[in-house]
N, C-alpha and C positions, 0 to 999 in steps of 0.2 A: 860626019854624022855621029852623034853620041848613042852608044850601045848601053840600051839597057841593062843596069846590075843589080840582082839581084842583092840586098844586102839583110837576108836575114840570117843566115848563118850565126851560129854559136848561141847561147842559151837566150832564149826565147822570154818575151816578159806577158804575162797575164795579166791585165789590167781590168778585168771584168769584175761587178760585185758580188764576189763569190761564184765559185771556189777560190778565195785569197790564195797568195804567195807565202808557202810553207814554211816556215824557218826549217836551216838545219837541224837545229838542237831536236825538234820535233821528228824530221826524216829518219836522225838517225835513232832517235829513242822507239821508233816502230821498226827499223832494220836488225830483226830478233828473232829467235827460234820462238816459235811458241811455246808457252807458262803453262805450267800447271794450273786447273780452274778449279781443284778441291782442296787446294791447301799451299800457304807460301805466301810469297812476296806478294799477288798478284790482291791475294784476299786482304792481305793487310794494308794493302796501300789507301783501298778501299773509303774509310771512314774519313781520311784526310781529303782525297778527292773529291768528297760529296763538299766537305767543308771549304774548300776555296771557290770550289765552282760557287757554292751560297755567296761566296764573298762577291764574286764579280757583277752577279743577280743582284748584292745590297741586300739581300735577305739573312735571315737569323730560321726563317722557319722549314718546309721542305722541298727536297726535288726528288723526282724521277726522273730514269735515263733509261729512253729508246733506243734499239737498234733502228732508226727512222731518221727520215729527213724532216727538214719543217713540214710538212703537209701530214707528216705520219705526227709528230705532235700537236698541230690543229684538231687532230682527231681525237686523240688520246687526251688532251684536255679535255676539248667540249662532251666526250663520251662516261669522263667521272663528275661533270655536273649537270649538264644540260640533257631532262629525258623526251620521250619524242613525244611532239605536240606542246615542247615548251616555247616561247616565243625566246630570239633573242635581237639586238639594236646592232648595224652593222654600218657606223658611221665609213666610206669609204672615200679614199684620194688617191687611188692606184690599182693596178690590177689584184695585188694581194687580198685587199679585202674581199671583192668579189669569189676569190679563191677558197676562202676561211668560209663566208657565208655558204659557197655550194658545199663546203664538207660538211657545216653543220644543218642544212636541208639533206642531205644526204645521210643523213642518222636519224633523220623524221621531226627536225624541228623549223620552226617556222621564222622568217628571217623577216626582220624587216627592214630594207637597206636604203640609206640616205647617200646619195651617191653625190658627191662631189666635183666631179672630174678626176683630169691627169696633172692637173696645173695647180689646187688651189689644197692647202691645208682646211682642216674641219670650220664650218658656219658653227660656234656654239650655240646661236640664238634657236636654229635648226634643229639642234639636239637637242635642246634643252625644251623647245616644241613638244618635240616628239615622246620625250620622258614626260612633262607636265599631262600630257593626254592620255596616257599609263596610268590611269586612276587604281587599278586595282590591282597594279604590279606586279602586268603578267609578261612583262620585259623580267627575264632572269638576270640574262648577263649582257652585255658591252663589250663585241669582239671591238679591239682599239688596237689596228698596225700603227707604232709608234714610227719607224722607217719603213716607207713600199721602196722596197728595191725599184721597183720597175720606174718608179716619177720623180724618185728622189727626195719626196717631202716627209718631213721631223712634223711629227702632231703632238700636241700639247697635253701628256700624258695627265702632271700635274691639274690642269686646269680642268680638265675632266672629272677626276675626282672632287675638287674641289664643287663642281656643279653638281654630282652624284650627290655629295653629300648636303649641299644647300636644298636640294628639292625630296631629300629626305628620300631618296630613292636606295632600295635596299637590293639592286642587281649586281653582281658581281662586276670589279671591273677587271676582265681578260686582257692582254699585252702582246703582242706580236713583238718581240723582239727581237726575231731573228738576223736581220740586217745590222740590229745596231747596240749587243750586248759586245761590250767590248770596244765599242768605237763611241758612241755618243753615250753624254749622261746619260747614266738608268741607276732607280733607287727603289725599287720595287718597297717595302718595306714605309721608308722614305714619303711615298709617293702615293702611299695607298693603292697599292695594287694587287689584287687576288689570288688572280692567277698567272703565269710569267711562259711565255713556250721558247724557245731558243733552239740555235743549231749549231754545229759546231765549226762549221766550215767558214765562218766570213771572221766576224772579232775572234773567236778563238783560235783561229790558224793551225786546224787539223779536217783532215782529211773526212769529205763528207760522208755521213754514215751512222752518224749517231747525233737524238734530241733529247732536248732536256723540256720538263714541265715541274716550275716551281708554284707550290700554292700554300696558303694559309690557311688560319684554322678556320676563317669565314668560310673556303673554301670547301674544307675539311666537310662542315659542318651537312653544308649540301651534298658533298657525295653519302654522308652518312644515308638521306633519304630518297638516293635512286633508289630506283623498283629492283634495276639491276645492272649491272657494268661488266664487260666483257671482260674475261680472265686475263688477255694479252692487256689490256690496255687498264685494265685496272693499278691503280699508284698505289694501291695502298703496302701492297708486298714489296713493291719497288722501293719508297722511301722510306718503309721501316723493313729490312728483309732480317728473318731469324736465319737464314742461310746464303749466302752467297750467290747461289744460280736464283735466285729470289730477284734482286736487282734487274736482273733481267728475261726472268719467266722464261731461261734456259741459260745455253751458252752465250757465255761474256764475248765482248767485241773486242777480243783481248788486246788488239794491238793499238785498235782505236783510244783505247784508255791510257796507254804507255805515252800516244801522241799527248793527249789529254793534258796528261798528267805535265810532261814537258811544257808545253805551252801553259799555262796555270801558274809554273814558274817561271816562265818570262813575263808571265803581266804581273805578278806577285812583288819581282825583283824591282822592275821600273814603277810598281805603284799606280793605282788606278786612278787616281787624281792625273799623273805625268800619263795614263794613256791618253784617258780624253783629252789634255793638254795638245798633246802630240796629234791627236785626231784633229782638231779645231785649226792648229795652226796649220796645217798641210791642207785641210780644206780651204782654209782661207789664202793660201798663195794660190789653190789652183781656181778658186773665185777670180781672186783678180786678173789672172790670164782670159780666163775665159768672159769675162766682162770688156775686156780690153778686145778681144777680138771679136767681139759683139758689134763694138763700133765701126766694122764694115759693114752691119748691115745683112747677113746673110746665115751667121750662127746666135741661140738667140738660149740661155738659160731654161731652161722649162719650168724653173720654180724664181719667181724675177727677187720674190724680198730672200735675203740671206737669212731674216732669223726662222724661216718654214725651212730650209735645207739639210738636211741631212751633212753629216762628218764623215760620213761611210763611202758616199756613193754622190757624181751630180751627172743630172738626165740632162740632155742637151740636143737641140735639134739645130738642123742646115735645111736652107730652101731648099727648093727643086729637088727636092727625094735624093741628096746627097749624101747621108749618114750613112748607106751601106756603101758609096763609090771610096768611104774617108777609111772606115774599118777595113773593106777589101786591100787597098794599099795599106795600111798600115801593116796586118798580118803578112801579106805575101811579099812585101818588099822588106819590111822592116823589121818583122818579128814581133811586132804589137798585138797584141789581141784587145781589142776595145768592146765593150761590152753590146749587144742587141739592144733593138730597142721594144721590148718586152714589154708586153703588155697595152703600147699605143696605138691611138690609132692611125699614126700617119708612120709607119714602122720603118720604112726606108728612108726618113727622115731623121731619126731616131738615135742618135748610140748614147752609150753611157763611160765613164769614165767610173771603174772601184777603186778608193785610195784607204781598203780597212786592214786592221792587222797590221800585219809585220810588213810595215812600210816605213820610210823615211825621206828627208829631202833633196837626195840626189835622185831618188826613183820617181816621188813625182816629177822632179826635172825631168827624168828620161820620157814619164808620161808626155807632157807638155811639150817638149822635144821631137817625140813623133808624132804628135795632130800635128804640129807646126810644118814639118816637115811635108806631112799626108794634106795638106791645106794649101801650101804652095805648088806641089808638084800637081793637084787637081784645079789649082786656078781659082781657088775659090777665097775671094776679098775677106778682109779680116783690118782689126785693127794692129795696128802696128807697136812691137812692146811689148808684148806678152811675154815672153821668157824673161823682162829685163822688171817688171811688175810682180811677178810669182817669185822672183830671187829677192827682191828686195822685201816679200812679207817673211820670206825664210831670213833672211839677214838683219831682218830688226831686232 
């Protein structure tokens, strides 16, 4: 009789999209007495910080930094343009937009949401509907999640704009970029985009706790004519502060910024060209794995064309309500932790697979390694080859 062994012992792997895998450099540049917050090292780092963080946004113009997660910068954006009883377009392909749109009903503005599903990237025809009928341009802004965590699908940031601007529509276009600053293209700047919200937990590979909101002078322009904006959430002290605790409308997230600061320079070092590089190729081995065991029949992509998917993150369902039976082993037998399936509706069919940040091609192996693993010992058909299809996109 074969006994059960337990084989999760020794350091445990996260595989979920976000909270990513922290680099050291990072752990140990937060393992620190606390700094001084009126004067020093901490203040002067300051100015450089804001500037690379602009870099990995693609912008030249400004940001603010929350003591907040994504959802506290959903707010803190839509709260320095959009005032209540303004209308805003909430193109959605995943849970996250539904998320953004109740926050910005929940500040008293009126949502009008094109809902997509879980499966499909934005209908432009649909949107561009829905702006054409906007005769008097009372659509302000275009909340637009570039990556929904929860589905997995990359929306066509570019092409939006490019539609904004052929129908001469004058709404801001806002970016969710939280899943996919750091991992997949983003060019804010580039790309025409307004306003930018991010967090620091998934491509930036620190520790959650702190958002960013970058916006331009378009941008600018409309908070100049709110009626009125909350002191916590107003940017305007934040991106230009005459003082220090300004930045953040008190005490600094002092150690959060040290992580910051470390990570900044490792995406700095390898170059933001070589991360998306590095993102797209690791995506693309763990595509082929998982397209390969698709051909049993029973695991199936959530998002079927490759170029809607995301670099960050891929959503992935198993018949018969098998995606919590796959995670349950993986975690307790194996030390895996595979992502929920957040936000669908058939949830215990569900998991996700996060490959953002400080990753590389032995650790997706290890990913791929234990489904494979969690997938035989539950019995569940698959096609045959997958580890030998994902090595061979890493090895080209």
């Amino acid at each position: 009789m074969t006994q059960t062994v337990a084989l999760s012992q020794g350091r445990t792997y996260l595989a979920i999209p976000g909270p990513s895998v922290m680099p050291d450099a990072v752990l140990q540049a937060m393992h620190r007495p606390s700094p001084n917050i009126y004067d020093g090292e901490l203040i002067d780092m300051m100015p450089g910080l804001t500037r690379d963080l602009c870099r990995v946004a693609g912008t030249k113009h400004n940001v603010a930094i929350y003591i907040a997660n994504g959802h506290g910068t959903w707010e803190a954006a839509l709260s320095n343009v959009i005032a209540p009883g303004e209308t805003v377009l909430a193109p959605a392909s995943g849970r996250f937009t539904h998320g953004w749109a109740e926050m910005a009903e929940g500040i008293g503005a009126k949502v009008q949401l094109i809902d997509f599903g879980t499966s499909s990237a934005w209908d432009f025809d649909r949107i561009a509907d829905a702006l054409r009928a906007d005769r008097n341009h009372q659509i302000k802004a275009v909340l637009a999640v570039h990556v929904d965590t929860s589905s997995s699908i990359r929306n066509d940031i570019p092409a939006l704009r490019r539609l904004l601007d052929d129908l001469q529509h004058p709404a801001l276009l806002m970016a969710d970029c939280i899943a996919s600053l750091g991992c997949d293209r983003f060019e804010m700047d580039g790309w025409g985009v307004d306003v930018t919200v991010a967090a620091c937990q998934k491509g930036l590979m620190t520790p959650a706790g702190i958002g960013f909101v970058f916006f331009n002078e378009k941008a600018q322009t409309k908070r100049a004519t709110m009626p009125r904006v909350s002191h916590y959430w107003d940017w305007q002290p934040r991106a230009n502060p005459d003082l220090f605790y300004q930045y953040f409308n008190g005490t600094a997230p002092t150690h959060h910024l040290y992580g910051l600061r470390a990570a900044l320079d490792l995406i700095h070092a390898e170059g933001i060209e070589q991360v998306w590089a590095r993102h797209e190729r690791l995506a693309n081995a763990i595509w082929a794995a998982c397209e390969t065991w698709a051909e049993g029949g029973m695991l199936y992509l959530n998002v079927a064309d490759r170029a809607f998917r995301s670099h960050a993150v891929t959503a992935l369902r198993l018949t018969e309500g098998r995606g919590t039976a796959l995670r349950t082993f993986t975690e307790t037998r194996l030390g895996l932790t595979l992502g929920i399936g957040l936000g669908m509706e058939d949830y215990d069919s569900c998991f996700r697979l996060g490959h953002m940040g400080h990753i590389n091609g032995q650790m997706v192996m290890a990913i791929l390694g234990g489904v494979e693993t969690g997938m035989a010992a539950l019995d569940i058909s698959r096609g045959k080859g997958a580890l030998e299809a994902a090595a061979a996109v890493l090895a080209a």
